[in-house]
mmCIF file of the N, C-alpha and C atoms, coordinates in Angstrom:
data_MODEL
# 
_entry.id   MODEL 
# 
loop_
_atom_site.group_PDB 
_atom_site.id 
_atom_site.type_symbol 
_atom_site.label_atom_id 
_atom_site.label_alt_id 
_atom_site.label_comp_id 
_atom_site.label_asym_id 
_atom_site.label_entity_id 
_atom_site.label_seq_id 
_atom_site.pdbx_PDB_ins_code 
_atom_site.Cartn_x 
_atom_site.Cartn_y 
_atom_site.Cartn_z 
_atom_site.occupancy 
_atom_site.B_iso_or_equiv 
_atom_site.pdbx_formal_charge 
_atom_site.auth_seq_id 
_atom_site.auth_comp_id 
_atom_site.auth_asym_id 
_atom_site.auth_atom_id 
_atom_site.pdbx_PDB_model_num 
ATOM 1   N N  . UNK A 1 1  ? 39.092 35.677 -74.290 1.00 0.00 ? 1  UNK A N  1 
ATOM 2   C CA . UNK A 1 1  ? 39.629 34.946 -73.160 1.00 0.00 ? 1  UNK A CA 1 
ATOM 3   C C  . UNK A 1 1  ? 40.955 34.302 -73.569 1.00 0.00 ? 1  UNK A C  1 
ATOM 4   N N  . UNK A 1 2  ? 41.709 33.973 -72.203 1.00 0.00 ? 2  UNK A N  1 
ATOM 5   C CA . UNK A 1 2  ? 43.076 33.287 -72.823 1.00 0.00 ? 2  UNK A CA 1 
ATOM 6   C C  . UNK A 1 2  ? 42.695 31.804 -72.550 1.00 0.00 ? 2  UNK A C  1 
ATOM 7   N N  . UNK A 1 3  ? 43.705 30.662 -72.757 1.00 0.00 ? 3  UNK A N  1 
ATOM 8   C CA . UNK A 1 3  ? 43.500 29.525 -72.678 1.00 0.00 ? 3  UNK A CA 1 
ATOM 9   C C  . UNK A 1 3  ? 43.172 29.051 -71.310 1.00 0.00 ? 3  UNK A C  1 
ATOM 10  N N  . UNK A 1 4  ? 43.892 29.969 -70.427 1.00 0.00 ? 4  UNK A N  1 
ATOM 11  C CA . UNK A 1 4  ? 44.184 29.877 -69.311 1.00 0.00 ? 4  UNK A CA 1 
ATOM 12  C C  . UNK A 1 4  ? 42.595 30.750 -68.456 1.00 0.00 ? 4  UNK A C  1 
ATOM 13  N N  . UNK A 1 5  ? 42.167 31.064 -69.208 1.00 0.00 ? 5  UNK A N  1 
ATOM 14  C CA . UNK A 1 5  ? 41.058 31.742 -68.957 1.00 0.00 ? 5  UNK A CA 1 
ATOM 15  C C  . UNK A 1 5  ? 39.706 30.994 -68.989 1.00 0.00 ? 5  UNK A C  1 
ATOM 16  N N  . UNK A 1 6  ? 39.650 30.377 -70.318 1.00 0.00 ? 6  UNK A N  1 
ATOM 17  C CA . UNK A 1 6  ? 38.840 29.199 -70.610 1.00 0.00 ? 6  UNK A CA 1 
ATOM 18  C C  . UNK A 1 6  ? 38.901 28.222 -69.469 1.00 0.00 ? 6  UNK A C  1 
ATOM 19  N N  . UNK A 1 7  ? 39.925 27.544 -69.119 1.00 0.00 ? 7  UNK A N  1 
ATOM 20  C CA . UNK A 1 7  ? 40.392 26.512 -68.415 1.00 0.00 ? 7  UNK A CA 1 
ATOM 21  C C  . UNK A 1 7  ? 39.951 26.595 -66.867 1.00 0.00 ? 7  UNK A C  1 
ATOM 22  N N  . UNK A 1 8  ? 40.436 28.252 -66.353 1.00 0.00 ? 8  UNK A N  1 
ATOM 23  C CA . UNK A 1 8  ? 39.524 28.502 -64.842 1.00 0.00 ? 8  UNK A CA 1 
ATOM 24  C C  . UNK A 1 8  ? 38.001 28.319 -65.367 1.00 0.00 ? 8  UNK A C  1 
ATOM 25  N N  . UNK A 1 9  ? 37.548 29.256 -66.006 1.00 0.00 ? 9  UNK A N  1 
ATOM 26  C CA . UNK A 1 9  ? 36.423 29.114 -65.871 1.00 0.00 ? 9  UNK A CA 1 
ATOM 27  C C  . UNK A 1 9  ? 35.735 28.012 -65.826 1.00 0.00 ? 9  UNK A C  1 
ATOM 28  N N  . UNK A 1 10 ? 36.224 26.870 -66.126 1.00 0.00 ? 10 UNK A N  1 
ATOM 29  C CA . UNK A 1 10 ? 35.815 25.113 -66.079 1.00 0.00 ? 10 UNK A CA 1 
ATOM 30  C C  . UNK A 1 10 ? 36.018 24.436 -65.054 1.00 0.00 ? 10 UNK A C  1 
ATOM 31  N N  . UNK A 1 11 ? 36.912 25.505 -64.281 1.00 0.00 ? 11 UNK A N  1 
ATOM 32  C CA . UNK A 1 11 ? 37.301 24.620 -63.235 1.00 0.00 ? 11 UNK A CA 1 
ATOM 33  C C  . UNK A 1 11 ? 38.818 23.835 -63.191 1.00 0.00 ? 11 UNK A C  1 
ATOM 34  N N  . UNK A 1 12 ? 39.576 24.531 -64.211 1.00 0.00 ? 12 UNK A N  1 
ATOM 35  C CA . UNK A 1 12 ? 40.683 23.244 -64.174 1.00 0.00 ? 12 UNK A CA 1 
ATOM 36  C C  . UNK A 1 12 ? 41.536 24.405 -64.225 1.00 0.00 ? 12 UNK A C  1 
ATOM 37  N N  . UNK A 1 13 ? 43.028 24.020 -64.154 1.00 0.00 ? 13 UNK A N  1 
ATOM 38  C CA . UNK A 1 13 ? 44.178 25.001 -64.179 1.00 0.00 ? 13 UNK A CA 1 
ATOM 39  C C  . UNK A 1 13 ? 44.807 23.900 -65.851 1.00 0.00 ? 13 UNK A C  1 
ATOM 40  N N  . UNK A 1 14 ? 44.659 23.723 -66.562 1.00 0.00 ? 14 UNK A N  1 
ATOM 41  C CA . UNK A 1 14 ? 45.353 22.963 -68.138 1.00 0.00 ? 14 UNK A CA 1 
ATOM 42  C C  . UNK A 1 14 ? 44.439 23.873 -68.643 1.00 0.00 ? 14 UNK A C  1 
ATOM 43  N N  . UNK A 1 15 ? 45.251 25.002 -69.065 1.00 0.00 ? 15 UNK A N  1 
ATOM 44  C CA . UNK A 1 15 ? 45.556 25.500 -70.209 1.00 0.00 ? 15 UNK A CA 1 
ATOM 45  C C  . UNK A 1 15 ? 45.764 25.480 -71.624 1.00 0.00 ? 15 UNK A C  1 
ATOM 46  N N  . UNK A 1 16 ? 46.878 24.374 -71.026 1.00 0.00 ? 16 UNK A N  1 
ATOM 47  C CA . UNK A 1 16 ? 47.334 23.368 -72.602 1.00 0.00 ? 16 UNK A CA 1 
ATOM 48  C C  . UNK A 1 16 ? 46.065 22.489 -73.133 1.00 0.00 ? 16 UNK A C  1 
ATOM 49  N N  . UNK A 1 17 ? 45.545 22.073 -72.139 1.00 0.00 ? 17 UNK A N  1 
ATOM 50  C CA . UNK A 1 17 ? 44.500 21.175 -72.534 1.00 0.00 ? 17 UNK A CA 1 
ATOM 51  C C  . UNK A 1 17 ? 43.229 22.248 -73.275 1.00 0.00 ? 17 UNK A C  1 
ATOM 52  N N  . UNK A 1 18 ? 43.023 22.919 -72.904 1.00 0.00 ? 18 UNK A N  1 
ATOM 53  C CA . UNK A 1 18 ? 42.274 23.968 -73.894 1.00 0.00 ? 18 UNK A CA 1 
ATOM 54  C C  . UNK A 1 18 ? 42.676 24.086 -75.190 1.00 0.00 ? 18 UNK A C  1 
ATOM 55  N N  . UNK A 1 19 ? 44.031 24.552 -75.581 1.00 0.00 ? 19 UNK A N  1 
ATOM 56  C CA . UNK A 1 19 ? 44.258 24.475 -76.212 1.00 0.00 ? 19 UNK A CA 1 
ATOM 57  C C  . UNK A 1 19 ? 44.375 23.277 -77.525 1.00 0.00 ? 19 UNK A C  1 
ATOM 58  N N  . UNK A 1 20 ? 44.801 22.127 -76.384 1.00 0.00 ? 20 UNK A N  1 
ATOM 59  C CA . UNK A 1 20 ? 44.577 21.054 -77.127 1.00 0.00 ? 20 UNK A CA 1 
ATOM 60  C C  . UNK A 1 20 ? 43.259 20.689 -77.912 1.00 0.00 ? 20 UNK A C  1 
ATOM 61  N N  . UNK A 1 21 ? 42.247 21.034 -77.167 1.00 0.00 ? 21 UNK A N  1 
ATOM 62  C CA . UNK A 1 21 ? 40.894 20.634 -77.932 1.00 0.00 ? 21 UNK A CA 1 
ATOM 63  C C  . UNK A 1 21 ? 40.764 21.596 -78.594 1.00 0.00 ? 21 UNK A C  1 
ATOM 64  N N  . UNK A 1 22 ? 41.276 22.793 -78.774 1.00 0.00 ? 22 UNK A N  1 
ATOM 65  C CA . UNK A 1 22 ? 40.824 23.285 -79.431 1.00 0.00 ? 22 UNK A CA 1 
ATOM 66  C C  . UNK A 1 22 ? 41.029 23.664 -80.464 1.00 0.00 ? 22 UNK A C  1 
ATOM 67  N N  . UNK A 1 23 ? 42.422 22.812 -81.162 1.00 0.00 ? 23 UNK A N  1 
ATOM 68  C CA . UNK A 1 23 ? 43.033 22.556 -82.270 1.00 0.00 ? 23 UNK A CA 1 
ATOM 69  C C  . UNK A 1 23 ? 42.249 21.109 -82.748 1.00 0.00 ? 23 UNK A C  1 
ATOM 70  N N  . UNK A 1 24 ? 41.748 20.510 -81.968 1.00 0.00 ? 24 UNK A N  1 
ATOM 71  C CA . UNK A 1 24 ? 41.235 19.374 -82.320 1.00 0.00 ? 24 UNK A CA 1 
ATOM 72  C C  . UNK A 1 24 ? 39.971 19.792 -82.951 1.00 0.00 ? 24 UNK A C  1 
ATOM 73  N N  . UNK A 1 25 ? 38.887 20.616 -81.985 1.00 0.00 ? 25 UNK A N  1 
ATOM 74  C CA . UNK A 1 25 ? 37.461 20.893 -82.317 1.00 0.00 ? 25 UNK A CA 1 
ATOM 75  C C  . UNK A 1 25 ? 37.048 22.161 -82.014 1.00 0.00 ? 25 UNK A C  1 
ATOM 76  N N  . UNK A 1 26 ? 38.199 23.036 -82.238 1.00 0.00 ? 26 UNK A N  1 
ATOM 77  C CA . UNK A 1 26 ? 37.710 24.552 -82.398 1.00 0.00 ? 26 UNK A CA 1 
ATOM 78  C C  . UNK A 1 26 ? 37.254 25.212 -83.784 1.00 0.00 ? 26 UNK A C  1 
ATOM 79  N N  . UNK A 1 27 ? 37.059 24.280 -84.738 1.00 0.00 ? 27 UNK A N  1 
ATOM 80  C CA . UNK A 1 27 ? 36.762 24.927 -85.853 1.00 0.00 ? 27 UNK A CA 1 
ATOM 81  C C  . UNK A 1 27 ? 35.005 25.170 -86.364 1.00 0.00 ? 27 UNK A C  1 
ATOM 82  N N  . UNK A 1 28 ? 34.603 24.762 -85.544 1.00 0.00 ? 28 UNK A N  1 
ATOM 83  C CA . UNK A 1 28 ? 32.938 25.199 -85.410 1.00 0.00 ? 28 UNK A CA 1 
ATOM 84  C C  . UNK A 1 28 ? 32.595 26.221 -84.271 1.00 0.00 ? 28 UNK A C  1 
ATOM 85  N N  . UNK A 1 29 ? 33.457 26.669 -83.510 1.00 0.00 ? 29 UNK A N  1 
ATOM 86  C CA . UNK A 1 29 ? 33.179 27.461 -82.361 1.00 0.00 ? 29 UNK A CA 1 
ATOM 87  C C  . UNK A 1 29 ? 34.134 29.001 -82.745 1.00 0.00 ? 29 UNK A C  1 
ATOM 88  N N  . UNK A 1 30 ? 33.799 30.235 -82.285 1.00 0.00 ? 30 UNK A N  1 
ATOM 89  C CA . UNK A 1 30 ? 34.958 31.168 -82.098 1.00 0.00 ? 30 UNK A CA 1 
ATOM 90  C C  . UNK A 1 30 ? 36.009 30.882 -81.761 1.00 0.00 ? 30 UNK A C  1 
ATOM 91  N N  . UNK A 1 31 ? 37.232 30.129 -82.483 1.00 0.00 ? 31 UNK A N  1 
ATOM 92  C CA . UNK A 1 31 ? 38.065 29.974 -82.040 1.00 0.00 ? 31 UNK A CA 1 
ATOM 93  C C  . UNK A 1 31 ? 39.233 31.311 -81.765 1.00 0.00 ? 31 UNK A C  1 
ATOM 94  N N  . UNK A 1 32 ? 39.214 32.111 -83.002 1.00 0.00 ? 32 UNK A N  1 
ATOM 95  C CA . UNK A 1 32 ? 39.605 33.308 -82.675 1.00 0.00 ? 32 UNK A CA 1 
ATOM 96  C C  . UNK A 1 32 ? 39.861 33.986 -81.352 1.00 0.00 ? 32 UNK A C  1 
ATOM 97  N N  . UNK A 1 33 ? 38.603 33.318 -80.678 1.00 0.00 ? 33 UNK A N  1 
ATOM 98  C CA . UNK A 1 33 ? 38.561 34.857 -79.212 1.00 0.00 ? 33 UNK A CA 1 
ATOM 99  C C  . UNK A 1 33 ? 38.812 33.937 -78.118 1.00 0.00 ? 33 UNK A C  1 
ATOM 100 N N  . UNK A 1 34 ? 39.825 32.741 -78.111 1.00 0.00 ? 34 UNK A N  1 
ATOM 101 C CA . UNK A 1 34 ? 40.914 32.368 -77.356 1.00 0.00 ? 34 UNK A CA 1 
ATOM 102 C C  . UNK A 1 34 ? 42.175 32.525 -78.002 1.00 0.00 ? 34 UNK A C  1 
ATOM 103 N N  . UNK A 1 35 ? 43.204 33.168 -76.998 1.00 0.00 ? 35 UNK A N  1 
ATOM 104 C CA . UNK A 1 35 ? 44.203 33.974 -77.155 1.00 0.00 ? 35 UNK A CA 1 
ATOM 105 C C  . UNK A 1 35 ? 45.215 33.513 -76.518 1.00 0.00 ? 35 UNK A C  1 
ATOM 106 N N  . UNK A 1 36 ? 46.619 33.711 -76.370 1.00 0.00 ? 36 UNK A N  1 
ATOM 107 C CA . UNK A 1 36 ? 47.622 33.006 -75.592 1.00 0.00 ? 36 UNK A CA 1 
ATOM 108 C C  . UNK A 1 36 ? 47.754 34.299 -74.623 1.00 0.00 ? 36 UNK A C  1 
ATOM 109 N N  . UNK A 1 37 ? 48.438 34.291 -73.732 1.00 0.00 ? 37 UNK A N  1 
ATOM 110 C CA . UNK A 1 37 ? 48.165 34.863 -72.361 1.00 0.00 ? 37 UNK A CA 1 
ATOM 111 C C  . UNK A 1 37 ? 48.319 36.557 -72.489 1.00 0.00 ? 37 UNK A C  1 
ATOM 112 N N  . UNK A 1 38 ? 49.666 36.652 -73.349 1.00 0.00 ? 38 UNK A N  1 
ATOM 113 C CA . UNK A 1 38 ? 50.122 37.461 -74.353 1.00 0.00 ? 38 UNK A CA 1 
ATOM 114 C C  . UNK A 1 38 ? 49.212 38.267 -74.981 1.00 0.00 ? 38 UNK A C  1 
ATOM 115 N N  . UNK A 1 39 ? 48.259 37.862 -75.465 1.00 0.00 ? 39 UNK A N  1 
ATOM 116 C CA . UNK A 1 39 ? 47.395 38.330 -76.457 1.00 0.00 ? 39 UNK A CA 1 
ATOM 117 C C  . UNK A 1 39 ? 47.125 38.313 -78.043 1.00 0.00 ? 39 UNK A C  1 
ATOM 118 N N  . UNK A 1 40 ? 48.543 37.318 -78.654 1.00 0.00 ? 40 UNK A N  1 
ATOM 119 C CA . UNK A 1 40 ? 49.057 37.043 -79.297 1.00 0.00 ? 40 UNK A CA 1 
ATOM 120 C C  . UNK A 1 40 ? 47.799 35.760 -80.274 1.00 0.00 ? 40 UNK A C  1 
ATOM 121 N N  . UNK A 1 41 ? 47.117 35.760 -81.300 1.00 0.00 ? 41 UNK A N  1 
ATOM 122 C CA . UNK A 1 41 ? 46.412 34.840 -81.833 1.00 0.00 ? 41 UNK A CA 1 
ATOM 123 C C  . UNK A 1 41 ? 46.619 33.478 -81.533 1.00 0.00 ? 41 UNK A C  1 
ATOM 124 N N  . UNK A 1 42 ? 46.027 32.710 -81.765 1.00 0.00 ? 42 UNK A N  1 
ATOM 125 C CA . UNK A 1 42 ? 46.316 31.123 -81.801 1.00 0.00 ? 42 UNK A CA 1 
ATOM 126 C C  . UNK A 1 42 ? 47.559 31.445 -83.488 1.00 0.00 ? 42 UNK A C  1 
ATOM 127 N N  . UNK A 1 43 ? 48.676 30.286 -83.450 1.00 0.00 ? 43 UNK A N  1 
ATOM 128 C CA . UNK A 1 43 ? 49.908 30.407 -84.020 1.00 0.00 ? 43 UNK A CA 1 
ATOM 129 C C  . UNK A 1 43 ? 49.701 29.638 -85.420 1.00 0.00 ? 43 UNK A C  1 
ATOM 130 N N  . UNK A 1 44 ? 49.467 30.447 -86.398 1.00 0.00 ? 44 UNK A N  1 
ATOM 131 C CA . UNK A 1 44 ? 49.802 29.441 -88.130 1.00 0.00 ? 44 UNK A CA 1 
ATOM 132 C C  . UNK A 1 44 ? 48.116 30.662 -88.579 1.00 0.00 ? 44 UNK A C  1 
ATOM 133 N N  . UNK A 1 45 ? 47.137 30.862 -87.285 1.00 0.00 ? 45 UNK A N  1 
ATOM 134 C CA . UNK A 1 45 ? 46.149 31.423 -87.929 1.00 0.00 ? 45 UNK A CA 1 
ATOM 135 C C  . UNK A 1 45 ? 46.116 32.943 -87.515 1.00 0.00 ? 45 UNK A C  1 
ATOM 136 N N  . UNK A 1 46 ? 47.112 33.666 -87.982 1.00 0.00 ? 46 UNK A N  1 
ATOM 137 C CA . UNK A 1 46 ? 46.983 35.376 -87.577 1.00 0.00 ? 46 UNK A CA 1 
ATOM 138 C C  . UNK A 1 46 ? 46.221 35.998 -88.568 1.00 0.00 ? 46 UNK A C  1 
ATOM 139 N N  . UNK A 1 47 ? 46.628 36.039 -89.776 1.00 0.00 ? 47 UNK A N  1 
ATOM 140 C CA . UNK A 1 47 ? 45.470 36.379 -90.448 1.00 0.00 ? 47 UNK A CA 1 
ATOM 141 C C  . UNK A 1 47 ? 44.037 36.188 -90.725 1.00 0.00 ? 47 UNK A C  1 
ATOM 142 N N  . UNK A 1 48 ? 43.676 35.424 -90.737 1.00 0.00 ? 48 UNK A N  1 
ATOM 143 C CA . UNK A 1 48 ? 42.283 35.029 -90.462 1.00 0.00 ? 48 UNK A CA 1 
ATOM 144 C C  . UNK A 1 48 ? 41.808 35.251 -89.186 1.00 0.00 ? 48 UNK A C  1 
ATOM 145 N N  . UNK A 1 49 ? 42.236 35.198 -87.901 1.00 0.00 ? 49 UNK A N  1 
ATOM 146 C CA . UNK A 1 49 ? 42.007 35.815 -86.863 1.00 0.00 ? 49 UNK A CA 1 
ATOM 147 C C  . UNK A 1 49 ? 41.705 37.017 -86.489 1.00 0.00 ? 49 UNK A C  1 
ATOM 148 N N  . UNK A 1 50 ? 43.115 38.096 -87.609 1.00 0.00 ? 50 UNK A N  1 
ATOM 149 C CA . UNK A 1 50 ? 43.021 39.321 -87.626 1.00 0.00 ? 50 UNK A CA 1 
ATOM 150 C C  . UNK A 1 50 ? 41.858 40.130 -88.251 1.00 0.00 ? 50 UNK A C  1 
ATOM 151 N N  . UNK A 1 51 ? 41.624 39.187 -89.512 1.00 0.00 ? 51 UNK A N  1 
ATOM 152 C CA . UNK A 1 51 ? 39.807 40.024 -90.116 1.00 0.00 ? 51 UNK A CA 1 
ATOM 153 C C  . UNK A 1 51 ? 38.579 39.343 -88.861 1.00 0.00 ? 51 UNK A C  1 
ATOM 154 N N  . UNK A 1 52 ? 38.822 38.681 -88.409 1.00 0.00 ? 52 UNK A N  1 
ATOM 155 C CA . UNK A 1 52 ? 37.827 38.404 -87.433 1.00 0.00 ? 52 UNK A CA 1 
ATOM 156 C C  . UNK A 1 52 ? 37.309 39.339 -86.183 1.00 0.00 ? 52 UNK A C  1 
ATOM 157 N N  . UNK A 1 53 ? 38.781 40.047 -85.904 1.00 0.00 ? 53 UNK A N  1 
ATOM 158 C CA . UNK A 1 53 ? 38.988 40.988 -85.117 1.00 0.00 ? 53 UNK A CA 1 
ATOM 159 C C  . UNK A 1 53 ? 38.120 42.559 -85.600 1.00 0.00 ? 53 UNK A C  1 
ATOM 160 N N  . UNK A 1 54 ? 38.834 42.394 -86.870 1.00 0.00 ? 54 UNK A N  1 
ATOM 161 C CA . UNK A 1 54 ? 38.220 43.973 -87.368 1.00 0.00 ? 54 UNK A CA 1 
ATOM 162 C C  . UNK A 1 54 ? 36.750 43.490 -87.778 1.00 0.00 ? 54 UNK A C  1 
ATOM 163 N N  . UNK A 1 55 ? 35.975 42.779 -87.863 1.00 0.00 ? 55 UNK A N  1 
ATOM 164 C CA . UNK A 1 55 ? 35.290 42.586 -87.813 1.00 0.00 ? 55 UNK A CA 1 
ATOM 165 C C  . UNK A 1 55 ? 34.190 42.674 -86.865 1.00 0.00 ? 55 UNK A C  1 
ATOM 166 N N  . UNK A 1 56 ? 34.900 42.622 -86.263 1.00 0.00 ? 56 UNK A N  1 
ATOM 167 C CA . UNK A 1 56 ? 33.765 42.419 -84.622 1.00 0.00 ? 56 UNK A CA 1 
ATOM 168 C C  . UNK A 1 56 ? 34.494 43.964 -83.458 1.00 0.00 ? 56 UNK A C  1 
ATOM 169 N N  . UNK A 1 57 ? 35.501 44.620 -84.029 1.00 0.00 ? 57 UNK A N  1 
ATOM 170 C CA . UNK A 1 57 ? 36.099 45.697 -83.767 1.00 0.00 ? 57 UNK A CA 1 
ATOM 171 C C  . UNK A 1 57 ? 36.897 45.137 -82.202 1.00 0.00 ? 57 UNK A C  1 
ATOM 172 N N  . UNK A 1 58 ? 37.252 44.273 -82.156 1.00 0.00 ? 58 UNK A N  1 
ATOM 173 C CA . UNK A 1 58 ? 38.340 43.373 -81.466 1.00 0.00 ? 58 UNK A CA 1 
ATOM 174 C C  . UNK A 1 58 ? 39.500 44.653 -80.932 1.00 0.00 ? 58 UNK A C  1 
ATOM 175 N N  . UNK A 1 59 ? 39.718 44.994 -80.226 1.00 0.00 ? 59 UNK A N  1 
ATOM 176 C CA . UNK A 1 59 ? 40.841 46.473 -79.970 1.00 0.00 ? 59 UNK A CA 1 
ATOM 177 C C  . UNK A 1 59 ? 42.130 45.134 -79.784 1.00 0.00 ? 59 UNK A C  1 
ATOM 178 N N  . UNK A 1 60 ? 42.923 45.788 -80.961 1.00 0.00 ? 60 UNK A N  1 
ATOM 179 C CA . UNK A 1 60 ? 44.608 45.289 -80.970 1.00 0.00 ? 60 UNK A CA 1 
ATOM 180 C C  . UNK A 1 60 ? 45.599 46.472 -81.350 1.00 0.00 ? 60 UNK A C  1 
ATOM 181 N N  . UNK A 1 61 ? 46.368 45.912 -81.124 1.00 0.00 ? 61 UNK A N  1 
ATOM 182 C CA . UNK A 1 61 ? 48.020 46.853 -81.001 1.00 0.00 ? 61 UNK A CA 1 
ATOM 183 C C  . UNK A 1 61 ? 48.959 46.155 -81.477 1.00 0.00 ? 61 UNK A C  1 
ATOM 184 N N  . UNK A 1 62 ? 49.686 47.050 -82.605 1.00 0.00 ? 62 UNK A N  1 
ATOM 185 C CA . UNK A 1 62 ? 50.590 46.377 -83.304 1.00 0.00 ? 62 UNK A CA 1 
ATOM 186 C C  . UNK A 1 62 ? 51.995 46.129 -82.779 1.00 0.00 ? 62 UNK A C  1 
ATOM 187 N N  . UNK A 1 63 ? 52.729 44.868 -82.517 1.00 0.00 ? 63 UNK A N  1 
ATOM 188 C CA . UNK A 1 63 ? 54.076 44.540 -82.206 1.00 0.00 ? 63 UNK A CA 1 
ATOM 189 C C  . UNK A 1 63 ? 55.045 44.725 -82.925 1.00 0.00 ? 63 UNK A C  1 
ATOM 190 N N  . UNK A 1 64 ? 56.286 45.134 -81.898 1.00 0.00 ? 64 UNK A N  1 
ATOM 191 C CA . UNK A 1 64 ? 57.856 45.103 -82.780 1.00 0.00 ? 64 UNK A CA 1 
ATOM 192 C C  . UNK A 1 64 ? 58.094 44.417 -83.807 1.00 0.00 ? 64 UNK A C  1 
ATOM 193 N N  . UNK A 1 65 ? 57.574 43.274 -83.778 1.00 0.00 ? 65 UNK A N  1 
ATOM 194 C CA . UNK A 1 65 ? 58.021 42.289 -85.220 1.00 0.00 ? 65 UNK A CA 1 
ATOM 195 C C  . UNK A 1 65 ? 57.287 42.312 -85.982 1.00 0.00 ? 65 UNK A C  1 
ATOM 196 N N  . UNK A 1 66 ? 56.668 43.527 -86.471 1.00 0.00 ? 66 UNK A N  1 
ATOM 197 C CA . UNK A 1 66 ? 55.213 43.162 -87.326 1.00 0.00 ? 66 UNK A CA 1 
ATOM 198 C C  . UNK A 1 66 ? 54.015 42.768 -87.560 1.00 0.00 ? 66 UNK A C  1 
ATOM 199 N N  . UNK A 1 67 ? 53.869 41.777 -86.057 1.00 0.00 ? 67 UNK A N  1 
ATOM 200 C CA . UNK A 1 67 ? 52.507 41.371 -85.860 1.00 0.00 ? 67 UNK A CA 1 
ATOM 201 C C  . UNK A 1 67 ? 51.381 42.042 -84.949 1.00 0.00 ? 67 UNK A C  1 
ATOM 202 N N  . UNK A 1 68 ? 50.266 41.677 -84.175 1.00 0.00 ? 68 UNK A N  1 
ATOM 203 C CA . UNK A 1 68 ? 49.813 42.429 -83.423 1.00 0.00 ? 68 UNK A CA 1 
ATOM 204 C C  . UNK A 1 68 ? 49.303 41.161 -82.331 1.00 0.00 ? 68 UNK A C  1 
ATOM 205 N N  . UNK A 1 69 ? 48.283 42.277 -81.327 1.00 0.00 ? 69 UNK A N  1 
ATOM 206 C CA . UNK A 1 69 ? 48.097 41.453 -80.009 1.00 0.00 ? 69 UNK A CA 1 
ATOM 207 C C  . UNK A 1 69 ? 46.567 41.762 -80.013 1.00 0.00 ? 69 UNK A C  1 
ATOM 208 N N  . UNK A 1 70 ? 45.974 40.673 -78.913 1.00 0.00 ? 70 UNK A N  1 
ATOM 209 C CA . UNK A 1 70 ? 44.763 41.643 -79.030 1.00 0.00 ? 70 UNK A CA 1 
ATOM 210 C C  . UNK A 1 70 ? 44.934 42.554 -77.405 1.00 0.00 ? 70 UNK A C  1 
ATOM 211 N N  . UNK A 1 71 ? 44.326 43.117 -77.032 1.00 0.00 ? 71 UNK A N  1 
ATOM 212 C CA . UNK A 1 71 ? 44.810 44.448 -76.053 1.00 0.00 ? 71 UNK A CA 1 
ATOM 213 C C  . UNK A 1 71 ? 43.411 43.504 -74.970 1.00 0.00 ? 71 UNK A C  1 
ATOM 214 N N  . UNK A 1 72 ? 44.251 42.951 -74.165 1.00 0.00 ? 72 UNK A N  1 
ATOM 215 C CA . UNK A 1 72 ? 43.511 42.152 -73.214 1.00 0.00 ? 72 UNK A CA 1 
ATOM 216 C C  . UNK A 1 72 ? 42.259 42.801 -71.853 1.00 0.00 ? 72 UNK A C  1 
ATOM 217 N N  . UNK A 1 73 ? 43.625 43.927 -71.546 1.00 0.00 ? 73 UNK A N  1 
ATOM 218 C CA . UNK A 1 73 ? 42.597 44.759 -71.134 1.00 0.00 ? 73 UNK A CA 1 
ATOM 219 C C  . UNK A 1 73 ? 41.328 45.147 -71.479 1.00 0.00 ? 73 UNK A C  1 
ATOM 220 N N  . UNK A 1 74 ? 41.301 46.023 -72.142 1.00 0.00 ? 74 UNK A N  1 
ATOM 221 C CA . UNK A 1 74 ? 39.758 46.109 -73.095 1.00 0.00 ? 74 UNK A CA 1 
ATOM 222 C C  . UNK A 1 74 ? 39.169 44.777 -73.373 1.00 0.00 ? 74 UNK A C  1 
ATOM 223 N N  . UNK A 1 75 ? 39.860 44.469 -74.002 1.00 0.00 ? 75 UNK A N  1 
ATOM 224 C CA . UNK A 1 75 ? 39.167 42.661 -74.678 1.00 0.00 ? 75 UNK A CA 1 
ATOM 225 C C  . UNK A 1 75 ? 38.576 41.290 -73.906 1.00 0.00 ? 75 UNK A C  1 
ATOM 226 N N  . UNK A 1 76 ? 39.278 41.430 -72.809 1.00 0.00 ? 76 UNK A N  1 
ATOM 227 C CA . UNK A 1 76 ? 38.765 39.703 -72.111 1.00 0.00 ? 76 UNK A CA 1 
ATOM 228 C C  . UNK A 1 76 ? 37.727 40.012 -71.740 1.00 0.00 ? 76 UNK A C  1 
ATOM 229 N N  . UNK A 1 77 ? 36.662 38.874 -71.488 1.00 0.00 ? 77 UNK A N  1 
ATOM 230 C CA . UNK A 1 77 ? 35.728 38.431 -71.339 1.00 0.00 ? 77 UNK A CA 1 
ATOM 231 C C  . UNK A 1 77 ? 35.654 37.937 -69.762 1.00 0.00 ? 77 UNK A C  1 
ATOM 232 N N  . UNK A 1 78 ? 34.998 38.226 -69.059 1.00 0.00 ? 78 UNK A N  1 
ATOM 233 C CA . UNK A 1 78 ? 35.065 37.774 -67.886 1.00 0.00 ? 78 UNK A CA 1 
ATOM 234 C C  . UNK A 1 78 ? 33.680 36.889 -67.439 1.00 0.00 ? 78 UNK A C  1 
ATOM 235 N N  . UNK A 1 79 ? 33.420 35.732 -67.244 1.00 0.00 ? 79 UNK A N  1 
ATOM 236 C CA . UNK A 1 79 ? 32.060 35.300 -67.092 1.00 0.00 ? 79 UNK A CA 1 
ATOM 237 C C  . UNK A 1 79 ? 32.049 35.229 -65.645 1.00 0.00 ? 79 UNK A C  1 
# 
């Protein structure tokens, strides 16, 4: 899911605020499998995100600058 994804599903349109907690108290939960809209990892943790991915066989696609995304299509979660 994206932040923005999390955030409907609660009922709210803050996004940011997802995010916010979840730099605060995402480190006991999957934080990994919230994503920026992009598809792009949460930012400082790509690697560790990225074995999380191949791990759980997460479908991503690698970007122009070297990094990757996760491929939203396939990937989001819809509750």
């Amino acid at each position: 899911m994206t932040y923005g994804d999390v955030a409907a599903a609660i009922g709210s349109l803050a996004a940011r605020a997802v995010g916010g907690v979840m730099s605060r108290y995402g480190a006991d939960v999957a934080w990994w499998r919230v994503v920026r809209s992009t598809g792009h990892p949460p930012v400082g943790h790509e690697q560790t995100a990225l074995e999380q991915y191949r791990r759980e066989a997460t479908p991503v696609a690698a970007t122009a600058d070297g990094g990757y995304r996760v491929r939203l299509g396939e990937a989001r979660y819809r509750p």
